[in-house]
C-alpha positions in Angstrom: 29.3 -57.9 25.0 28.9 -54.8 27.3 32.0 -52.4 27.9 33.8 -51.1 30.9 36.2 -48.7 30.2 36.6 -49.9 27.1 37.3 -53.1 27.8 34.8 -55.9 26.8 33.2 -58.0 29.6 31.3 -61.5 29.5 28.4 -59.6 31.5 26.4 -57.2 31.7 27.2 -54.1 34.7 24.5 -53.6 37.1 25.9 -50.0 36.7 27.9 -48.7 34.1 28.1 -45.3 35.0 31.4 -44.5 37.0 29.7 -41.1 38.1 27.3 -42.7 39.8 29.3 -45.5 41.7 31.6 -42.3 43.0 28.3 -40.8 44.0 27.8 -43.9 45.7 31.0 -44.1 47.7 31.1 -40.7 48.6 28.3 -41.0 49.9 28.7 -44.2 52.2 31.9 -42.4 53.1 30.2 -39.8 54.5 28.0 -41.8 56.4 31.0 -44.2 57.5 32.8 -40.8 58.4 29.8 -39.8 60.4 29.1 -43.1 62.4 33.0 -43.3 63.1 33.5 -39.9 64.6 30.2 -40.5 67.0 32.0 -44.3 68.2 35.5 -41.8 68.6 33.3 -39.5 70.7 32.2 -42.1 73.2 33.5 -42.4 76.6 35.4 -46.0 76.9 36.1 -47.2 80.6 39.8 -49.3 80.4 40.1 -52.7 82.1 41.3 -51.8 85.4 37.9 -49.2 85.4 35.9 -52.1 84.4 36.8 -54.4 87.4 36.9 -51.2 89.8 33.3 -50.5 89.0 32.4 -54.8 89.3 34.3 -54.8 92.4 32.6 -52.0 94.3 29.6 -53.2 93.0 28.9 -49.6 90.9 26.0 -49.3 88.6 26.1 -47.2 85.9 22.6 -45.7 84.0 22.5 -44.6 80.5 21.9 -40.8 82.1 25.2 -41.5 84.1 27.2 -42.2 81.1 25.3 -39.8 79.4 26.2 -37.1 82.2 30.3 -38.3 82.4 30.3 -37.9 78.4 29.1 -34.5 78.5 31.5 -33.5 81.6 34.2 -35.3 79.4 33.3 -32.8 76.5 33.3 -30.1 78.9 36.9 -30.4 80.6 38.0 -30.9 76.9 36.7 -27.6 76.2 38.7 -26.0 79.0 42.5 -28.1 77.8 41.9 -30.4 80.3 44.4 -34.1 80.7 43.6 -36.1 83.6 40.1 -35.1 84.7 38.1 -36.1 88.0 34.8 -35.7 87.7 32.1 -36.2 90.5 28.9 -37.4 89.7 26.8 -38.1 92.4 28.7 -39.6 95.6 31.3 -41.1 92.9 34.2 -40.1 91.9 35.8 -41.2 87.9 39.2 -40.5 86.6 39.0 -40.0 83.3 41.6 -39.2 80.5 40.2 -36.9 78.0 42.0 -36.7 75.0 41.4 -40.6 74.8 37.6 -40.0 76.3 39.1 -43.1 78.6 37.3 -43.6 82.4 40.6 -44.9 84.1 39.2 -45.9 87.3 36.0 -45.0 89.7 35.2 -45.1 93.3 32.3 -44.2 95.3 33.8 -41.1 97.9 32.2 -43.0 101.2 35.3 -46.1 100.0 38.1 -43.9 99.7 40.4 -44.2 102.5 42.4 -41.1 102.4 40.4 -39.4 99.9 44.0 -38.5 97.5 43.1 -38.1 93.8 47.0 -37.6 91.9 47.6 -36.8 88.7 44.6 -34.9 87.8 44.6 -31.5 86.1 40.8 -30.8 86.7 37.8 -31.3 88.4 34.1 -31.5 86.9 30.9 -31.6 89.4 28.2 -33.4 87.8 
């Protein structure tokens, strides 16, 4: 019978080094660690965003979201909150320490053209 830690087992390990299975999960850590951070990094649009951008019928490109990510990481640069960034002829509210686009709207549909509760303003 093979032993594990010294105790006798009715099979035989695939591995029985314990070095190399904590090789193993450090590793895959690492990697987890990695793939997590980049998911914690992207931009995430909140409900009421979702149907605001359905509703006005707006259509965002990869290189949109790609250009609101990288404004996102700029106002965090500078300490901003509550964020409006302008990309193109629309306007996003976006929190930045949660990365969150809280609602959008297209400047030619906003009535009295009022954005509260910012702290900043990004041109895209």
């Amino acid at each position: 019978m093979a032993e594990i830690n010294g105790i006798s087992v009715p099979f035989i390990p695939i591995e029985t080094s314990v070095e190399l299975s904590s090789k193993k999960i450090q590793n895959n850590s690492g990697r987890f660690s990695s793939v997590f951070q980049e998911e914690l990094d992207k931009i995430k649009f909140s409900n009421h965003a979702l149907k605001r951008l359905e509703s006005r019928n707006i259509q965002l490109s990869e290189s949109n979201i790609n250009k609101i990510q990288h404004a996102v990481e700029k106002a965090e640069l500078k300490g901003a909150k509550d964020s409006l960034i302008m990309l193109d002829a629309t306007a996003y509210v976006v929190n930045i320490p949660n990365r969150t686009v809280v609602t959008a709207i297209e400047l030619n549909e906003a009535n009295e053209n009022i954005f509260t509760n910012i702290d900043s303003v990004v041109f895209t």
